[in-house]
RONUZA-651541 format. One record per residue (C-alpha): residue number from 1; residue in three letters; x, y, z. Coordinates in steps of 0.5 Angstrom, whole numbers, plus 500, padded with zeros to 3 digits. Layout:
N
<NUM, Ala, <X, Y, Z>>;
...
//
This chain:
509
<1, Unk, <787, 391, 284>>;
<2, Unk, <785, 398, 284>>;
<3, Unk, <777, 400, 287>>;
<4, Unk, <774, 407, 289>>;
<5, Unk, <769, 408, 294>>;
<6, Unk, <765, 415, 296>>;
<7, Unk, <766, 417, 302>>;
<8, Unk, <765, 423, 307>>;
<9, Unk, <769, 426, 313>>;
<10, Unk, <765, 431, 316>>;
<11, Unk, <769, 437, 320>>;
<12, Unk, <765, 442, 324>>;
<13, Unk, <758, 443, 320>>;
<14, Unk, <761, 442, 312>>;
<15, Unk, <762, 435, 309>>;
<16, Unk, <768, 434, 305>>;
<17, Unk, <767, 428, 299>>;
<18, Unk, <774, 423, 301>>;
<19, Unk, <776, 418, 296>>;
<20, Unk, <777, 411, 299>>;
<21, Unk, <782, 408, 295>>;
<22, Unk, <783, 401, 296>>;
<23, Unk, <790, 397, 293>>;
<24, Unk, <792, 390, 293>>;
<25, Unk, <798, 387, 291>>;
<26, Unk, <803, 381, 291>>;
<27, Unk, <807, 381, 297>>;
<28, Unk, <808, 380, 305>>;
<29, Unk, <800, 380, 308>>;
<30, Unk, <800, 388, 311>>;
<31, Unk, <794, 393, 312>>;
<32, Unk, <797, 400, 311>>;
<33, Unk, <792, 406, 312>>;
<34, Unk, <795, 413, 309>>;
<35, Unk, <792, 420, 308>>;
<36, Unk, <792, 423, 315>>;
<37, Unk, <788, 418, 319>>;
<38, Unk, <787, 419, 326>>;
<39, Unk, <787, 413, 331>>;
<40, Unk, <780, 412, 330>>;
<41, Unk, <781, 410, 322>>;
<42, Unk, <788, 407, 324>>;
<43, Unk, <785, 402, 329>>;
<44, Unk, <779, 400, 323>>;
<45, Unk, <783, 395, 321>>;
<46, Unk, <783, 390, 326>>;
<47, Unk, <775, 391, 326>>;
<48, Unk, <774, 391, 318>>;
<49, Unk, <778, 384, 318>>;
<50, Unk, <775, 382, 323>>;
<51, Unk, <767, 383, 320>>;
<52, Unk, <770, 381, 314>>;
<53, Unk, <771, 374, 316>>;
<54, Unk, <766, 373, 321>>;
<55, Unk, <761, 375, 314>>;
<56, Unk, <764, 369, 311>>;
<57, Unk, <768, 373, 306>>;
<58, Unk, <776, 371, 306>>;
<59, Unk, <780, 377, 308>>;
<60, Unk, <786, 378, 302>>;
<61, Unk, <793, 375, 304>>;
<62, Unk, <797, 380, 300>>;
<63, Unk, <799, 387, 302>>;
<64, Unk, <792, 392, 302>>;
<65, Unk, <794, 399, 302>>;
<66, Unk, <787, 404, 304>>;
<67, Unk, <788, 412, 302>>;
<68, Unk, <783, 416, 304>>;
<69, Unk, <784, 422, 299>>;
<70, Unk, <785, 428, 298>>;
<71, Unk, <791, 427, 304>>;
<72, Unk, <791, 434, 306>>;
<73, Unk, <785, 433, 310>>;
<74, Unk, <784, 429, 317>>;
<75, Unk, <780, 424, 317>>;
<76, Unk, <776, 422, 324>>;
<77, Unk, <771, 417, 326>>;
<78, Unk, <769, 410, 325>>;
<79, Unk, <765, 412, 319>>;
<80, Unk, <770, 410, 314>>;
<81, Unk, <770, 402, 316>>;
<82, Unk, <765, 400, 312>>;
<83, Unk, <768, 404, 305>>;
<84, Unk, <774, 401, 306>>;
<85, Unk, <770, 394, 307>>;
<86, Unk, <767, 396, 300>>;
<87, Unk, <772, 396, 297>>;
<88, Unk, <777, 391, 299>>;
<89, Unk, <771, 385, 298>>;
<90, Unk, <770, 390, 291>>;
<91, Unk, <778, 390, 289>>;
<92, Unk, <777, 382, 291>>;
<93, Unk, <772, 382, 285>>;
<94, Unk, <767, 380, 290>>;
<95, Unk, <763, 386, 288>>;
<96, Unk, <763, 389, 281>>;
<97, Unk, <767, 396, 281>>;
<98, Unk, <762, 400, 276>>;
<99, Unk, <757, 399, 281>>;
<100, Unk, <761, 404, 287>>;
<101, Unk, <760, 410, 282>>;
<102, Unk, <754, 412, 285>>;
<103, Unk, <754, 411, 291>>;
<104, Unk, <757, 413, 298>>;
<105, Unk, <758, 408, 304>>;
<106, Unk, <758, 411, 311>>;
<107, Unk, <757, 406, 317>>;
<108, Unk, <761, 403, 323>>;
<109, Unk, <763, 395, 323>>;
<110, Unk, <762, 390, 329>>;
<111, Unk, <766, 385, 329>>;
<112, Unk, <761, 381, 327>>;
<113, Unk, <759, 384, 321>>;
<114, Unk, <753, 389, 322>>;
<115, Unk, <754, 396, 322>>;
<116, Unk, <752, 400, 327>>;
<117, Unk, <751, 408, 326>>;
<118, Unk, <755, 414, 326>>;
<119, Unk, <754, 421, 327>>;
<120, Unk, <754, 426, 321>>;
<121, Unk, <751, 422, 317>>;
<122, Unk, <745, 429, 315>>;
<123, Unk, <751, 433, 313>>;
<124, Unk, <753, 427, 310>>;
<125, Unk, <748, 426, 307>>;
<126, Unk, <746, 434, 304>>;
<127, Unk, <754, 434, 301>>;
<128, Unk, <752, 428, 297>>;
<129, Unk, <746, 430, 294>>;
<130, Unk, <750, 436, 293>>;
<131, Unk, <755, 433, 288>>;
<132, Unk, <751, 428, 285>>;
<133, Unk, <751, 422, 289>>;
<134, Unk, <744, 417, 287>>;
<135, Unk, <744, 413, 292>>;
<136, Unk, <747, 412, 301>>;
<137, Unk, <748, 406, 304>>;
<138, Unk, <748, 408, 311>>;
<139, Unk, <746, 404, 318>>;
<140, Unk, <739, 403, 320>>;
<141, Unk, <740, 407, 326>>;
<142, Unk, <742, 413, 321>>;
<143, Unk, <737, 412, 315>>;
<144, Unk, <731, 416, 318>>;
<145, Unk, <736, 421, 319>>;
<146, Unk, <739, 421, 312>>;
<147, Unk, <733, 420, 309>>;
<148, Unk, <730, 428, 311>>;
<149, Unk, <735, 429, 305>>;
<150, Unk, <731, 429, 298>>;
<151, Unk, <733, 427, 293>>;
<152, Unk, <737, 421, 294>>;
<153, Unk, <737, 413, 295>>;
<154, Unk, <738, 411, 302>>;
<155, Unk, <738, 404, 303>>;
<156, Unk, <738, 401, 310>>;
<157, Unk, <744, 396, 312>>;
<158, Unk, <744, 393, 317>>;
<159, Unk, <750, 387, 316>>;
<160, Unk, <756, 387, 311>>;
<161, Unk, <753, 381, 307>>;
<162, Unk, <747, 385, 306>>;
<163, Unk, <751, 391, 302>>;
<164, Unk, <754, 386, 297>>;
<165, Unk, <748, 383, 296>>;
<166, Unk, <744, 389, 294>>;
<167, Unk, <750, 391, 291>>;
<168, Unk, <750, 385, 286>>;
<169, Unk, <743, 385, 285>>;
<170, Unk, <742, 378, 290>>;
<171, Unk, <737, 382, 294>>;
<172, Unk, <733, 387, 293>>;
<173, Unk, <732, 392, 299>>;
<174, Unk, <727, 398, 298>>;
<175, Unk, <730, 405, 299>>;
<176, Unk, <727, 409, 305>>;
<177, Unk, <723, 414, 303>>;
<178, Unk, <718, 418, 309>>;
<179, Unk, <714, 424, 308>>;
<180, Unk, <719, 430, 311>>;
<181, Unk, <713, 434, 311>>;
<182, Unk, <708, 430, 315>>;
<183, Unk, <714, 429, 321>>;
<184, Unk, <715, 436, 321>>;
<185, Unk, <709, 438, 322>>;
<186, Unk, <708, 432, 328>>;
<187, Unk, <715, 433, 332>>;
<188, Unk, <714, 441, 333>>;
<189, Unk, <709, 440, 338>>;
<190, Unk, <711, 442, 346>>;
<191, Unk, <709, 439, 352>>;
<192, Unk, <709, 445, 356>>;
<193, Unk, <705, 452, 357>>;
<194, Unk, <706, 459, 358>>;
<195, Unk, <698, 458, 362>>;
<196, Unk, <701, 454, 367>>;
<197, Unk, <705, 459, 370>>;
<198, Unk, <701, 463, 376>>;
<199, Unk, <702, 469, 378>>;
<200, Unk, <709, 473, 375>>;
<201, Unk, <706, 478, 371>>;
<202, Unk, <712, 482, 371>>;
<203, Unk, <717, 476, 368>>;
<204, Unk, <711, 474, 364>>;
<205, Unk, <711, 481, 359>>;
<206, Unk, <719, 480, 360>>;
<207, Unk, <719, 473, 357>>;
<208, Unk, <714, 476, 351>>;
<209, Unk, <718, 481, 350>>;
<210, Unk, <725, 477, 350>>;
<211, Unk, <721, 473, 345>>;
<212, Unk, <719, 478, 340>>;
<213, Unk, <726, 481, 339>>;
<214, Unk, <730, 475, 341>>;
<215, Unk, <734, 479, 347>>;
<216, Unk, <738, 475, 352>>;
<217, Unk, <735, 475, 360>>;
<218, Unk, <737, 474, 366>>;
<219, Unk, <732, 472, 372>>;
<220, Unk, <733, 474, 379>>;
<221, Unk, <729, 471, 385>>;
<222, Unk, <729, 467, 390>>;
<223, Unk, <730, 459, 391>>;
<224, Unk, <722, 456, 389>>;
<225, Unk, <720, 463, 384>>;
<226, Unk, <719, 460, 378>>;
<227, Unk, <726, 461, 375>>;
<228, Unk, <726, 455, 371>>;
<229, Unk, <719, 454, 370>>;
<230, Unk, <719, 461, 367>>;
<231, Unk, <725, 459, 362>>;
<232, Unk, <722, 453, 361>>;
<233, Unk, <716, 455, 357>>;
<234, Unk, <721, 461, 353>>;
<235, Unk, <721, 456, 347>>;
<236, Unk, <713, 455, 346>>;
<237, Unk, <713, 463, 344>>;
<238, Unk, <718, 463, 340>>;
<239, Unk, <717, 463, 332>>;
<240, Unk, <715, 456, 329>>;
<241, Unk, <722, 453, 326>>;
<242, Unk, <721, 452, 319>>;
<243, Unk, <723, 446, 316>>;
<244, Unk, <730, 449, 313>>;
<245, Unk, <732, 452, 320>>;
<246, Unk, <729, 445, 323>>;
<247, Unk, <734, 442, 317>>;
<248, Unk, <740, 447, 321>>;
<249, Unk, <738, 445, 328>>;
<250, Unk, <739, 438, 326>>;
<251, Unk, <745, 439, 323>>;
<252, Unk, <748, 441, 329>>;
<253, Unk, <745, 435, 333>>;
<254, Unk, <747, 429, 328>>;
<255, Unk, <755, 432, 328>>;
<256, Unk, <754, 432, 335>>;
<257, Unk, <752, 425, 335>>;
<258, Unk, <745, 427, 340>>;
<259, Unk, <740, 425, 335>>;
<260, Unk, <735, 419, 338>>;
<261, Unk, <732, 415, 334>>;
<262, Unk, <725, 418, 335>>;
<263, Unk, <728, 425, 334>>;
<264, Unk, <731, 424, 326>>;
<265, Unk, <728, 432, 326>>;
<266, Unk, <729, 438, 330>>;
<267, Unk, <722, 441, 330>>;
<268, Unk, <722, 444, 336>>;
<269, Unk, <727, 450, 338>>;
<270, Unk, <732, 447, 342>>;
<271, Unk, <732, 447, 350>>;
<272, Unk, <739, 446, 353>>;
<273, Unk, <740, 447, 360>>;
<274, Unk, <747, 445, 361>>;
<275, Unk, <749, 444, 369>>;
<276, Unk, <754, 448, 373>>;
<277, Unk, <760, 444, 372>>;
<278, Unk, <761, 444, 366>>;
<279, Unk, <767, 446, 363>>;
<280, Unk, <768, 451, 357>>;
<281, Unk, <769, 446, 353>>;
<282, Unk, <764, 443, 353>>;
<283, Unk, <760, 449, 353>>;
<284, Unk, <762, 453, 347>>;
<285, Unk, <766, 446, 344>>;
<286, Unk, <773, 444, 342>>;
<287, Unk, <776, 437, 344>>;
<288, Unk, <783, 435, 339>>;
<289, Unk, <777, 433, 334>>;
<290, Unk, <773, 440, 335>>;
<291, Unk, <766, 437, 337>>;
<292, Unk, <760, 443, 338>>;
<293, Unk, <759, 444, 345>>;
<294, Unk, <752, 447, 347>>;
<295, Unk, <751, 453, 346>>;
<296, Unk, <752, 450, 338>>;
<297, Unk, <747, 445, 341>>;
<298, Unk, <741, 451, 344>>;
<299, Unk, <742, 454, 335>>;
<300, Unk, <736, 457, 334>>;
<301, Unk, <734, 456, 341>>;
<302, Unk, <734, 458, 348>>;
<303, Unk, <741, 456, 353>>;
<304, Unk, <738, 456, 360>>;
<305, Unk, <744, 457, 365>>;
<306, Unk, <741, 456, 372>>;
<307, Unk, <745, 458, 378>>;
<308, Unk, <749, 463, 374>>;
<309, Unk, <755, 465, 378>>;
<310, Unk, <757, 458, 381>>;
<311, Unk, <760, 457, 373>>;
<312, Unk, <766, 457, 372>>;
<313, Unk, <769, 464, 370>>;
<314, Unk, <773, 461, 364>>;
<315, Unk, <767, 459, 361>>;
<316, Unk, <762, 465, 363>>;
<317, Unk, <767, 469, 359>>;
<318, Unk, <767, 465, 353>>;
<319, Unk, <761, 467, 352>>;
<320, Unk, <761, 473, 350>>;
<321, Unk, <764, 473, 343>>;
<322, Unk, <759, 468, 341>>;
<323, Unk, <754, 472, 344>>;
<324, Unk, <756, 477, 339>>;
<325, Unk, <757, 474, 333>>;
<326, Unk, <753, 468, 333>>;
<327, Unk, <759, 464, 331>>;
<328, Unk, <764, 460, 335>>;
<329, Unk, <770, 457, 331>>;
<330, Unk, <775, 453, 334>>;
<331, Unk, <782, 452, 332>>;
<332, Unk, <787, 447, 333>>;
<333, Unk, <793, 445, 331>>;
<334, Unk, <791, 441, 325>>;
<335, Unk, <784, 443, 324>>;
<336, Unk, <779, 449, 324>>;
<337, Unk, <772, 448, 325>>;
<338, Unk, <766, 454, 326>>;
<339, Unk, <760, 452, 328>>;
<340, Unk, <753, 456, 329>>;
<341, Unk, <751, 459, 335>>;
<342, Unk, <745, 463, 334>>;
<343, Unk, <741, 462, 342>>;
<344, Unk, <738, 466, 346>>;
<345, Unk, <741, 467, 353>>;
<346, Unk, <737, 466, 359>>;
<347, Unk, <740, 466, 366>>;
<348, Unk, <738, 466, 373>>;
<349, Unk, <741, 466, 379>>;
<350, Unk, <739, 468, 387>>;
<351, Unk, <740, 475, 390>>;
<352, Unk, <744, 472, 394>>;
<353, Unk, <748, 466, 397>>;
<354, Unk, <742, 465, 401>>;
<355, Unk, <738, 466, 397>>;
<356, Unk, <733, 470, 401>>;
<357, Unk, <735, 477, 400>>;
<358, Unk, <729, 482, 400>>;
<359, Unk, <724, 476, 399>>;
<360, Unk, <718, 478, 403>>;
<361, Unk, <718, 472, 407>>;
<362, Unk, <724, 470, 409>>;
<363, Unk, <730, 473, 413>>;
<364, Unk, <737, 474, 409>>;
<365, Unk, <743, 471, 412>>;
<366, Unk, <748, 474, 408>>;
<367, Unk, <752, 481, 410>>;
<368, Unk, <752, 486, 405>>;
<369, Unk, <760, 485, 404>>;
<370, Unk, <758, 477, 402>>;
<371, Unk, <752, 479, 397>>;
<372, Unk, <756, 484, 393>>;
<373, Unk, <761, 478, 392>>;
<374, Unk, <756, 474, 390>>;
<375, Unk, <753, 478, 385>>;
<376, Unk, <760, 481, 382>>;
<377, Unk, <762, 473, 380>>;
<378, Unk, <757, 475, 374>>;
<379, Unk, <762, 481, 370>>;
<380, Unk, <761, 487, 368>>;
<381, Unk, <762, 486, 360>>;
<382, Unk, <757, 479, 361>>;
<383, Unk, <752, 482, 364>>;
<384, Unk, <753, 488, 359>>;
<385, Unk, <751, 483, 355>>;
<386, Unk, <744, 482, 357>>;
<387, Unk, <738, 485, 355>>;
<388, Unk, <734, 484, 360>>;
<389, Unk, <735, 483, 369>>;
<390, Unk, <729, 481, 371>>;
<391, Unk, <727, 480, 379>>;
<392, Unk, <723, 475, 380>>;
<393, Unk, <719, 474, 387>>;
<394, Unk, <716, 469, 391>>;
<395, Unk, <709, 468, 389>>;
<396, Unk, <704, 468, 395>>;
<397, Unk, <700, 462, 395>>;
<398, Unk, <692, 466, 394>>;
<399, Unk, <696, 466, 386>>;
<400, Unk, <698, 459, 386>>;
<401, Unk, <691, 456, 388>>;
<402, Unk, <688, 461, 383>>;
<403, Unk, <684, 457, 378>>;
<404, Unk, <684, 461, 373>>;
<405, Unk, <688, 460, 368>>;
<406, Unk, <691, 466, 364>>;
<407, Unk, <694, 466, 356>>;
<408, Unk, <696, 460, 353>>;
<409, Unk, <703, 460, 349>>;
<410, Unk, <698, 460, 342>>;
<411, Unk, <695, 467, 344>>;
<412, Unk, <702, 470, 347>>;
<413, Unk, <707, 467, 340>>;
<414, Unk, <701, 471, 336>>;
<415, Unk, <703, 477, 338>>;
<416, Unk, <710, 474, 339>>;
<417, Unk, <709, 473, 331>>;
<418, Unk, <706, 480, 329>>;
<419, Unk, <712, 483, 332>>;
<420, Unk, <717, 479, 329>>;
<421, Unk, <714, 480, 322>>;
<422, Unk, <715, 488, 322>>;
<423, Unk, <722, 487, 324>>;
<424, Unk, <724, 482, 317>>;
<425, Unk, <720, 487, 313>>;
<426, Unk, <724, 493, 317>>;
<427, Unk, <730, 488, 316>>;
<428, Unk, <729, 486, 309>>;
<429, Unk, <731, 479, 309>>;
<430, Unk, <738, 481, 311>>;
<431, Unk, <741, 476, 316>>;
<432, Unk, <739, 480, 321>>;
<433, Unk, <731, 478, 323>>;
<434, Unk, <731, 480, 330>>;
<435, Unk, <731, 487, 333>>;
<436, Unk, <737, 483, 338>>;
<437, Unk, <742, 482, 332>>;
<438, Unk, <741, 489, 330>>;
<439, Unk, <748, 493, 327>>;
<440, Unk, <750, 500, 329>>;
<441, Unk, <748, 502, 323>>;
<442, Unk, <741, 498, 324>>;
<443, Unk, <741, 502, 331>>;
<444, Unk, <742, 509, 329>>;
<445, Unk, <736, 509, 323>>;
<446, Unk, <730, 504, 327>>;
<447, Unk, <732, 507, 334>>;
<448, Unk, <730, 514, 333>>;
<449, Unk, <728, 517, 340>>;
<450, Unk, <725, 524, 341>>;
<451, Unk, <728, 529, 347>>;
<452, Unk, <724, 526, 352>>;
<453, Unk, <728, 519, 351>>;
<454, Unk, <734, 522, 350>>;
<455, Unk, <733, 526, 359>>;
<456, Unk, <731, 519, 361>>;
<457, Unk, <737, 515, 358>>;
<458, Unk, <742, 522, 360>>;
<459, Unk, <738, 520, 367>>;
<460, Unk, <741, 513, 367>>;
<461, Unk, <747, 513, 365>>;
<462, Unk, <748, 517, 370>>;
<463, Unk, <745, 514, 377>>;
<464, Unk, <747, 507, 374>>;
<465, Unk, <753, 508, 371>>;
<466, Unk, <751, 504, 363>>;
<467, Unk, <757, 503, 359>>;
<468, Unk, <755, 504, 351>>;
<469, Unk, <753, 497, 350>>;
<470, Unk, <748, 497, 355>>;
<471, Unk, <745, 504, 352>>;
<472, Unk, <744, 500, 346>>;
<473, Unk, <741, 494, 349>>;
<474, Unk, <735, 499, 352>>;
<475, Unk, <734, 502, 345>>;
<476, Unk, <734, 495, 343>>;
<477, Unk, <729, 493, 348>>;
<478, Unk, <725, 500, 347>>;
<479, Unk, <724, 499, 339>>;
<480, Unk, <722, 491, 341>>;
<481, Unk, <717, 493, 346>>;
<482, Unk, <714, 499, 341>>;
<483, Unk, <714, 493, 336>>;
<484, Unk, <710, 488, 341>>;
<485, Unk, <704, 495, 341>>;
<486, Unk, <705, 495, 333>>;
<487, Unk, <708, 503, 334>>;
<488, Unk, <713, 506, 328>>;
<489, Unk, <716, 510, 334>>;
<490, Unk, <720, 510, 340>>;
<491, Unk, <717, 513, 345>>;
<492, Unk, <719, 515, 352>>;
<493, Unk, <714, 510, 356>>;
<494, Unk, <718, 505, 351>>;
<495, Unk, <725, 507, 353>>;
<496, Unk, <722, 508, 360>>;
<497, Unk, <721, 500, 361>>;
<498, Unk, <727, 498, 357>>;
<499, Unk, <730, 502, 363>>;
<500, Unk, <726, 498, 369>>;
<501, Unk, <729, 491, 366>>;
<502, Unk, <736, 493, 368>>;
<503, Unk, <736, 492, 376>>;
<504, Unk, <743, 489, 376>>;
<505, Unk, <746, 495, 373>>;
<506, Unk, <744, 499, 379>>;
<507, Unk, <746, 495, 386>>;
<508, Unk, <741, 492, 389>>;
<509, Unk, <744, 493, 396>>;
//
């Protein structure tokens, strides 16, 4: 007998509908997977014969045949275990075939039957809603995540016997349905607070200005100044997600298999700060599988890399085209996968090996020659890519017991908001929603400067030696701070800061 069922294969961020295709015929007992399976789907044999019999039902001693169509795309994963269940329990006529029509099955099987949960299920889900599908039978691990999907039924399962049953009309399991709204407004909330930083008033109006324009920053000081607290707080004055965003941050996580069962949304912007040793996989992604590494993972968030020229130099350099475009595609020999990659940058990093060059109480051990090596682990066309060098000093202690508390993250994102806001009416609602993303033609229409703007960047090109890039990061950072002081022009005290932020591009030696 002949049964279809409705899958998905999920490849980089988009969903693709598969057709699991069951056939049992007359002949020697055989399983045969066909239509590009990979190790994984291949190995679900063994599992589906096994959940099937331990679920009571009698595996078919005839020859079963599973194609996974259309074959010219690759299938990966466990998720396919529980449609190709469906179907060989519907082509023993266990289950009624006019009722698979409607339905998509997504889920991994034990051995003894209960099904378990698989990532992809959002993309999953939204590509189902899209071609029509009424109801999901997915694990209960993944049925709150599913269920941010309108419009569709999603029934939790948690064992082979309860989808049959349900299927047959034996038991009556109630769809999952939560209120989205309610849980977005209630998981994007943060714990942390831009009050708790003391002293750093320099870092502080940099941090803002970073936020209004979404300029990447990188934070230079000495160990214990603040570096990692001050990046920390970035993402509480940062605009609110809206749920559609919150949709495409979850997305990301649910393909990387990252979600938590608490966390079903992503309502907060991400915070990812991955350790040093990473490889560059595993920080822009890949694997034979293409899987998002977590610069896809910090998607409309901020990617905080502490000790910045301890990473490894492969890895540093393959951020640079992401930076750029705010994508990263990923290509192997059987597969092509891009995946989103719109964060912020914030680094930090030590003046030098010490850690102790020019802090104000410590004595730096390092000779000139040792500091020079150090800061030149960071290359030039990265740090071209930085809008803004930020040096970070001890704090004094009169700061840190200081009582006074000074503005909330609330009172910071409200300006933070008013900025933002000018730069989508300047921008029309074009892809480009900060001044950070701006195109040459963007720059040289909104970053008009007078002739004394025009001295001060002349002056510094020459006693820093800025490549073009860099000039546009300071038109950039200069229309960002205009912004921040609601200023249609660019004047030369605008342009005049955006200079100070770059101390990298001068020695500090």
């Amino acid at each position: 007998m002949f049964v279809k069922v409705n899958s998905m294969s999920v490849i980089g961020m988009e969903s693709y509908p598969v057709s699991v295709e069951v056939d049992t015929s007359p002949g020697l007992p055989q399983f045969a997977t066909v239509g590009l399976p990979d190790a994984s789907v291949k190995e679900s044999r063994d599992r589906i014969k096994a959940a099937i019999k331990n679920s009571g039902y009698r595996f078919p001693r005839n020859h079963v045949t599973v194609n996974l169509a259309p074959a010219d795309i690759k299938k990966e994963g466990t998720g396919f275990d529980l449609p190709i269940a469906v179907g060989i329990l519907a082509a023993e006529e266990l289950i009624k075939e006019t009722v698979l029509q409607n339905c998509f099955f997504m889920g991994e099987l034990s051995l003894d039957g209960s099904i378990k949960g698989v990532s992809g299920v959002l993309p999953a889900a939204l590509k189902a809603k899209e071609i029509g599908i009424k109801s999901v039978y997915v694990s209960i691990e993944n049925a709150a995540e599913a269920a941010m999907v309108e419009g569709i039924n999603v029934i939790p399962v948690k064992t082979l016997p309860d989808v049959v049953e349900c299927l047959e009309g034996r038991r009556d399991i109630e769809p999952l349905s939560l209120d989205v709204e309610k849980i977005f407004q209630k998981t994007s909330q943060y714990d942390l607070d831009f009050n708790e930083i003391k002293g750093q008033t320099q870092a502080k109006r940099a941090l803002e200005i970073a936020a209004a324009g979404g300029h990447n920053m990188l934070l230079i000081g000495p160990p214990g100044s603040g570096k990692s607290m001050l990046a920390k707080r970035l993402p509480t004055i940062l605009p609110d997600l809206s749920f559609g965003e919150a949709i495409e941050v979850t997305k990301v996580f649910s393909v990387a298999g990252s979600l938590s069962k608490e966390d079903t949304l992503m309502a907060v912007r991400p915070f990812r700060s991955p350790h040093h040793t990473i490889s560059d996989a595993g920080l822009v992604g890949g694997g034979q599988t293409p899987r998002p590494g977590e610069i896809s993972l910090a998607h409309l968030g901020v990617l905080f890399l502490d000790e910045l020229p301890e990473f490894k130099k492969n890895a540093l350099e393959a951020l640079r085209q992401p930076l750029e475009d705010g994508t990263i595609t990923i290509t192997r020999s059987s597969v092509t996968a891009s995946f989103p990659a719109r964060f912020m940058l914030v680094a930090a990093m030590n003046p030098c090996p010490c850690g102790y060059f020019g802090d104000r109480v410590h004595a730096c051990r390092c000779s000139p020659q040792q500091i020079r090596q150090y800061q030149a682990k960071i290359s030039g066309p990265l740090l071209d890519r930085i809008d803004l060098h930020i040096e970070v000093p001890s704090v004094k202690y009169r700061a840190l017991s200081d009582k006074e508390r000074g503005e909330s993250s609330a009172e910071v994102k409200t300006r933070v908001n008013n900025a933002r806001d000018l730069q989508k009416k300047r921008f029309g609602g074009n892809e480009v929603v900060c001044n950070a993303r701006m195109t040459e033609k963007q720059l040289r229409e909104f970053c008009q400067i007078n002739e004394e703007a025009h001295k001060l960047i002349e002056m510094a090109i020459e006693k820093l030696g800025l490549s073009a890039r860099a000039v546009n990061r300071i038109l950039k950072v200069s229309r960002t701070i205009a912004d921040l002081e609601n200023n249609a022009s660019i004047t030369a005290s605008h342009v005049a800061e955006a200079i100070q932020y770059r101390s990298l591009d001068r020695s500090l030696i």
